[in-house]
C-alpha positions in Angstrom: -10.7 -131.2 -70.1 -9.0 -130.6 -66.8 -11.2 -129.2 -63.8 -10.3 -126.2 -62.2 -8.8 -128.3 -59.2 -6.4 -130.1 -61.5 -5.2 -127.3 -62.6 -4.3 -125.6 -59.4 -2.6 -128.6 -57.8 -0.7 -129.1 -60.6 -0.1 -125.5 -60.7 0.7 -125.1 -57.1 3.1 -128.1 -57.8 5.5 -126.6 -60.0 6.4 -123.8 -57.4 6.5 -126.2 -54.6 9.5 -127.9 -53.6 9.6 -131.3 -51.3 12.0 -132.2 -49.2 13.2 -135.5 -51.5 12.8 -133.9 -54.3 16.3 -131.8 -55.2 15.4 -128.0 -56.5 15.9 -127.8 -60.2 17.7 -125.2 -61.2 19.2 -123.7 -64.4 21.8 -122.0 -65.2 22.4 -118.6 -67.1 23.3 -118.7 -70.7 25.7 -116.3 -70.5 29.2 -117.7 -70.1 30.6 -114.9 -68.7 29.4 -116.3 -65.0 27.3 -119.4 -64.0 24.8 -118.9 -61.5 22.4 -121.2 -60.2 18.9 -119.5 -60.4 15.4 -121.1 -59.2 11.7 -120.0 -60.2 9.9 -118.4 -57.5 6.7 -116.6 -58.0 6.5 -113.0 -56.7 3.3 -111.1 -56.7 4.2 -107.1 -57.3 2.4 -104.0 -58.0 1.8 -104.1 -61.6 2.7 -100.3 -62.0 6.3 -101.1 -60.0 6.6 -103.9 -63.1 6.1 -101.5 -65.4 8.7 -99.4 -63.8 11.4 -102.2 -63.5 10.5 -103.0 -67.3 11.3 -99.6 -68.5 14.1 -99.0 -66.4 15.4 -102.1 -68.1 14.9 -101.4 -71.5 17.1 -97.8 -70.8 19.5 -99.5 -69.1 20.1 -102.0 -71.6 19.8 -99.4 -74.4 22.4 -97.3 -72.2 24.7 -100.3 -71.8 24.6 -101.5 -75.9 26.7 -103.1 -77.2 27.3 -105.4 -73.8 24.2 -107.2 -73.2 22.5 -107.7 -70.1 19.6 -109.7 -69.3 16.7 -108.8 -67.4 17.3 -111.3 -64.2 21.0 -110.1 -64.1 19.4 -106.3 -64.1 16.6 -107.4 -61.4 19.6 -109.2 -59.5 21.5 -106.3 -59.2 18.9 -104.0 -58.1 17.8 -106.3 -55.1 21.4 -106.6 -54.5 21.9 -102.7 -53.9 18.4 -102.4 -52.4 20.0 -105.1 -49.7 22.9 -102.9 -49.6 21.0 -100.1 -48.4 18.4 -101.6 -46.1 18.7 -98.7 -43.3 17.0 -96.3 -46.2 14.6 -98.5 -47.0 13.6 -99.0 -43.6 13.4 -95.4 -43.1 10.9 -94.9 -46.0 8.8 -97.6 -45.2 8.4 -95.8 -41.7 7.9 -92.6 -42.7 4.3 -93.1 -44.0 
C-alpha cells in the first residue's frame, strides 16, 4: 500500500506540467470543431457547482435534439463572463 506521501506527489504530478515535458492535451469528440483542451484543477464553491450543473442539464434539455457537452457549456459561459468583465468588476466591488 502507498503512503499518503506517494500519493500526493504522484497526485500533484498529474496537474503539474514541466518545462520538457509537452502539455498533453485532447481533443473534443465532437467533430463539429476541434479544440485543444487541458486538465486543470479548479477549486469552486460547491453550491456555484451545483448551480452550473443544473443550469446545464436545462440547457441541454432546452437545446435537444443538438447535443452539447458540459465543457462546451462551461466554455461559453467563461467566455461571456470575459465579455462582460466591467459588470463583474462592479459586483465584486459592491460588497
Amino acid at each position: 500500500m502507498a503512503s499518503n506521501e506517494d500519493r500526493l506527489r504522484k497526485l500533484s504530478e498529474r496537474f503539474s506540467t514541466k518545462p520538457d515535458d509537452p502539455t498533453p492535451e485532447t481533443k473534443t469528440a465532437t467533430p463539429k470543431k476541434e479544440i485543444a483542451r487541458r486538465r486543470h484543477s479548479l477549486y469552486l464553491d460547491n453550491a456555484l457547482v451545483g448551480l452550473c450543473d443544473q443550469a446545464y442539464k436545462e440547457a441541454a434539455h432546452e437545446l435537444y435534439p443538438a447535443e452539447i457537452s458540459k465543457s462546451d457549456f462551461l466554455e461559453a459561459c467563461l467566455k461571456f463572463a470575459l465579455q462582460h468583465q466591467d459588470e463583474i468588476k462592479k459586483s465584486l466591488t459592491q460588497g
